[in-house]
C-alpha positions in Angstrom: 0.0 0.0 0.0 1.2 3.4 -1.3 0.9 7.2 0.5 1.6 9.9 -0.7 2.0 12.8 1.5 2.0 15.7 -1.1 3.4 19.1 -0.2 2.1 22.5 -1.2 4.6 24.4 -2.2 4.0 28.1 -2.9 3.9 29.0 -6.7 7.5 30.7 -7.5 6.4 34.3 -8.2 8.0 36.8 -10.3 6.7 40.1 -10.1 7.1 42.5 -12.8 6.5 46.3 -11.6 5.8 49.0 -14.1 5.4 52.4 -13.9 3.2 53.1 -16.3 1.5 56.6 -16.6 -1.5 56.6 -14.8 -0.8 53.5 -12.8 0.8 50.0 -12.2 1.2 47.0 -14.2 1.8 43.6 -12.2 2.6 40.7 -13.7 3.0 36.8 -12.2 4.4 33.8 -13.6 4.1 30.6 -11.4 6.2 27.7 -11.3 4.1 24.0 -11.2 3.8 22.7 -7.4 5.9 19.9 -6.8 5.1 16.8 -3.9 7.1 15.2 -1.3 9.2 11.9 -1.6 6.8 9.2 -1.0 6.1 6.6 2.1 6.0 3.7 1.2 4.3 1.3 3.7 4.8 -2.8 3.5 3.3 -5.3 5.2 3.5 -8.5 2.3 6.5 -10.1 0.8 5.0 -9.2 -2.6 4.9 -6.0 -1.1 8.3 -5.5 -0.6 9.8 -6.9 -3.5 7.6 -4.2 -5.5 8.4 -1.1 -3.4 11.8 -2.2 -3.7 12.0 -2.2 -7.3 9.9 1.1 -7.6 11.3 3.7 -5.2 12.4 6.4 -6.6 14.7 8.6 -5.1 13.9 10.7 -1.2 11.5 7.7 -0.7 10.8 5.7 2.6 10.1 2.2 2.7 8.4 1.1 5.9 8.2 -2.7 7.0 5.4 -3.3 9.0 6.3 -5.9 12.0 6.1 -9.4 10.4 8.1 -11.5 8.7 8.8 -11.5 4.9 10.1 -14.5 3.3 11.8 -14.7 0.0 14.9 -12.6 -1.0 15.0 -9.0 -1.6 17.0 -7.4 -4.2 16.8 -3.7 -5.6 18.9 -2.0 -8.5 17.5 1.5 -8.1 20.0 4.4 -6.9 19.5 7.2 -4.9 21.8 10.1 -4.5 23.5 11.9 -1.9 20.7 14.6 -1.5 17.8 12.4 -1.6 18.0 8.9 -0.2 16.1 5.8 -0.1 15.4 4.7 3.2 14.3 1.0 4.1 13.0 1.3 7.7 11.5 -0.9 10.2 11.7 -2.5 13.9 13.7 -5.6 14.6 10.1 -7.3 14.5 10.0 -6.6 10.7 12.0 -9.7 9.6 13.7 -10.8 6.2 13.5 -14.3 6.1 15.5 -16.3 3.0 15.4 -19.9 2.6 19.2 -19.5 0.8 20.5 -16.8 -1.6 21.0 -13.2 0.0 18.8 -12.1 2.6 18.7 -8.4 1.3 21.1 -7.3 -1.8 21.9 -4.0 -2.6 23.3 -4.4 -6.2 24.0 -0.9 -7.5 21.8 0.7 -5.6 23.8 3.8 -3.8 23.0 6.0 -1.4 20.1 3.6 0.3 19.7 3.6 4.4 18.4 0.1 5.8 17.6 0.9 9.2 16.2 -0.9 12.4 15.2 -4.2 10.7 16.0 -7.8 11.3 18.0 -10.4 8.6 17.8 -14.1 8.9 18.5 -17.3 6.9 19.9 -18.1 3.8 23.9 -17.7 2.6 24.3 -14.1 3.5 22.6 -11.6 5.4 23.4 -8.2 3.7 25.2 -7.7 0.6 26.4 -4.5 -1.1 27.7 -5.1 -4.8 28.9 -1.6 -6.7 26.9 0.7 -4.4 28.1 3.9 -2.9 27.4 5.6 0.3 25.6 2.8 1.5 24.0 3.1 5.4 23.4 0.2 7.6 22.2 1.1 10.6 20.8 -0.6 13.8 20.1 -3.7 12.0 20.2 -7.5 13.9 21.6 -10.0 11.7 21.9 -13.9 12.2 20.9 -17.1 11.4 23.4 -17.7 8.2 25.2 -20.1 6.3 28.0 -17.6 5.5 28.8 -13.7 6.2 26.5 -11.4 8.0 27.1 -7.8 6.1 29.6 -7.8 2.9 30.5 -5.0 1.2 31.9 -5.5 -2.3 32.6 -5.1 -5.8 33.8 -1.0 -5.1 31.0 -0.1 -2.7 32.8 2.8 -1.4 32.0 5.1 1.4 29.9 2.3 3.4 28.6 2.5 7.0 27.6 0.0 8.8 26.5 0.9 12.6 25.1 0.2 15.5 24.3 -3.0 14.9 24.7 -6.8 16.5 25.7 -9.9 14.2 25.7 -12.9 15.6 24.9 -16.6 14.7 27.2 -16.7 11.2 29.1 -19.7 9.0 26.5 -22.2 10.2 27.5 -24.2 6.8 31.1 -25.2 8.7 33.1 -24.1 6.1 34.5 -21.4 8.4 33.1 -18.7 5.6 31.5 -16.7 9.0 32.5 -13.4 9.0 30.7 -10.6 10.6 31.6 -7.8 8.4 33.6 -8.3 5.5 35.1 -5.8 3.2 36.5 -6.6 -0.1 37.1 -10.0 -2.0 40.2 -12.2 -1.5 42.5 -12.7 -4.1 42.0 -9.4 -5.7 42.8 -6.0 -6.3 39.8 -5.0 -8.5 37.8 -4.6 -5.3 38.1 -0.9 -4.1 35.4 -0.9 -1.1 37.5 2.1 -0.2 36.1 4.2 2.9 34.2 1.5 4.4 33.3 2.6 8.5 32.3 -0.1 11.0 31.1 2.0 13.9 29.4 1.1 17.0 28.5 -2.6 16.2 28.1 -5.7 18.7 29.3 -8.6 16.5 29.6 -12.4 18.1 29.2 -14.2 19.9 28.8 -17.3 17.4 30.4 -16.3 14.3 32.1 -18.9 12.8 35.1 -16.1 10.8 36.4 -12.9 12.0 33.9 -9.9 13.4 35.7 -8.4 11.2 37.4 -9.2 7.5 39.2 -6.3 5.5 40.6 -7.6 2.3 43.5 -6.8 0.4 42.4 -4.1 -2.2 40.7 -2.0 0.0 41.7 1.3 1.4 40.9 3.6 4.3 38.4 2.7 6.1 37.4 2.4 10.0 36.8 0.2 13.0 35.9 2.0 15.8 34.0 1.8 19.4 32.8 -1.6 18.2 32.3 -4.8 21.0 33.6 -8.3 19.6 32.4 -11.5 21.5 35.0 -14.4 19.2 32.8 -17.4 21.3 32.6 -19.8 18.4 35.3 -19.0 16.2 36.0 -22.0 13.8 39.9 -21.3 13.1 39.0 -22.9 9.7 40.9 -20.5 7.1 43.3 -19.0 9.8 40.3 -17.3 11.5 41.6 -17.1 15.1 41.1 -13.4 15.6 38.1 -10.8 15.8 40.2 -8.6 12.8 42.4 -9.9 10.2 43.7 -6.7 8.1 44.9 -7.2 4.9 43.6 -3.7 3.5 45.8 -0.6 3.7 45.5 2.4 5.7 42.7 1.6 7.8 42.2 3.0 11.9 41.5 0.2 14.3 40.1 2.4 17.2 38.7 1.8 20.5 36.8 -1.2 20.0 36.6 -4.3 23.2 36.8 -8.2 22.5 36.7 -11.3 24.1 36.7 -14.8 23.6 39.6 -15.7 20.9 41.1 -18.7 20.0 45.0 -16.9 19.2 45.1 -13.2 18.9 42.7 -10.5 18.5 44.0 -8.2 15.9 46.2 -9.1 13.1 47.4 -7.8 9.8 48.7 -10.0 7.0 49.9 -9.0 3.3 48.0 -11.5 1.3 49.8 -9.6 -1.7 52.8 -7.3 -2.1 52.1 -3.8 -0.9 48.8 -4.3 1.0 48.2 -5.4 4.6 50.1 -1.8 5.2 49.5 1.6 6.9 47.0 0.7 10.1 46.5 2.3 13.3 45.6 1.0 16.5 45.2 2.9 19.2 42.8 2.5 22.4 41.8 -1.3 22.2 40.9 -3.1 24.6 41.7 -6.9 24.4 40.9 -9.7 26.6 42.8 -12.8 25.8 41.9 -14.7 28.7 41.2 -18.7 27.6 43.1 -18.4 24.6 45.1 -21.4 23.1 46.9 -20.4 19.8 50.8 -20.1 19.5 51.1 -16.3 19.7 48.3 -15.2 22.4 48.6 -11.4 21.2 46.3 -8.6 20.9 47.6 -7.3 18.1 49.8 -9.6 15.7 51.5 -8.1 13.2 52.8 -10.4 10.2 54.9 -8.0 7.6 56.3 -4.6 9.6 58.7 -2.7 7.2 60.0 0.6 6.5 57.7 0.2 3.4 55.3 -1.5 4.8 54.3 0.5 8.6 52.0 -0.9 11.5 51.4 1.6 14.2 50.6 0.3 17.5 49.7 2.8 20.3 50.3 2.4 23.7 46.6 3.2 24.5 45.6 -0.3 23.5 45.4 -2.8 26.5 45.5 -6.4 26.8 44.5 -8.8 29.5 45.3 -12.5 29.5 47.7 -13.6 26.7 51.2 -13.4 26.3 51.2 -9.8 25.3 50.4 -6.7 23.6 52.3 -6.9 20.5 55.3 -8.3 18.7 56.4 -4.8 17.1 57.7 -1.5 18.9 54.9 0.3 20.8 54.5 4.1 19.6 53.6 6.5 22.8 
């Protein structure tokens, strides 16, 4: 079901004073009235799938409480100065029986806001999409990764948020967030920010994946619960960095099976450039052979890690294996 709340907008008036002799000539010219961006309310599956495919720019999409089976995919783009916003309480459930939960495939400058994604492969997926906004969201329940950005979606956010219950397939393919694709370059999901987000306990990879290829994005004031880490494909941490330039920042974790940061250089160049500063780590009940809070794999004079002494670690055998910076 459709409403449109139309706004009034007062005629653009040009008036056109003469002096004539004898009195005053006024002329008007009036510009069409225009209407708001829509509201879109859903309550159906069918429902969805069609407001989905025909928002248009400024538009609201609002999920009634229920839950929505099927997968969800939109193609439409907003812009910077007029998003599309899919909105709805945690009751307001996406429900796949495999596929993506919710795929955002070109479709930039969309908010998905407050709602709940279950089942299926993947929870959230972002394919060649800028300025993307995940916020508040609760995703579980999934064979693979909760939230993946990808194929150069640049200037993400995901925030607020709590991902837990991922890689129920075994194949270790669990990740909370993940950032990139492996094995590549092509993928520039530059400017990606992870901000604010509870992620485990339960998720069989990382919290947190940033892939080699991908540049400049953030991590910060995030709470990682590693409880159910898999160690299948190395994952024994809650971050594994292989990205350049990215700012590790004040997050908390606990529950790890080795260490609970690391950066690697998957390929030549990359895996560079990171800061961490106010971490706090608790490695307590760890097993693995290093036991750090933040591993670094490849520190060079062309290749910098920077490790504040602001992060703190308790359990484990240490902070770091590279010179702490003041």
């Amino acid at each position: 079901m459709r409403t449109r709340r139309t706004l009034l907008i007062s005629a653009l008036t040009t008036l056109t004073t003469t002096a004539l002799a004898g009195g005053l000539t006024v002329s008007a010219t009036a510009s069409p009235a225009s209407t708001a961006a829509e509201t879109i309310e859903v309550s159906t599956a069918a429902e969805l799938k069609s407001a989905l495919t025909g928002a248009s720019p400024g538009d609201t999409i609002h999920l009634a409480d229920g839950t929505y089976t099927g997968n969800f995919k939109t193609s439409t783009a907003a812009s910077s100065g007029a998003r599309i916003t899919l909105t709805g309480s945690s009751k307001a459930v996406l429900t796949a029986g495999g596929g993506y939960g919710l795929h955002l495939n070109g479709a930039s400058y969309w908010t998905v806001r407050g709602i709940t994604v279950t089942g299926g492969q993947k929870g959230i997926m972002i394919d060649s999409a800028k300025g993307v906004t995940v916020d508040t969201v609760t995703v579980h329940g999934l064979d693979m990764e909760g939230v993946h950005f990808r194929k150069s979606s640049t200037d993400g956010v995901i925030k607020n948020s709590r991902i837990y219950d991922t890689g129920n397939d075994g194949r270790g393919m669990g990740e909370g967030v993940y950032v990139g694709s492996a094995n590549t370059l092509s993928d520039q999901s530059d400017n990606v920010q992870i901000i604010g987000n509870t992620i485990g306990p339960d998720v069989g990879g990382e919290a947190v994946d940033l892939k080699e290829g991908t540049t400049g994005g953030k991590v910060t004031g995030n709470t990682f619960d590693g409880k159910g880490l898999t160690g299948n494909n190395y994952d024994d941490s809650w971050i594994d960095v292989k990205g350049n330039n990215y700012v590790i920042e004040n997050n908390t974790g606990k529950n790890t099976t080795n260490n609970g940061y690391e950066t690697h250089s998957q390929q030549s160049g990359w895996g560079c450039g990171t800061v961490f500063r106010g971490n706090k780590s608790n490695l307590t009940g760890a097993t693995g052979d290093k036991q750090l809070a933040i591993n670094v794999t490849n520190h060079s004079g062309s290749c910098k890690t920077t490790v504040y002494s602001s992060n703190t670690v308790t359990g484990g055998k240490g902070l770091t294996n590279i010179p702490v910076t003041p």
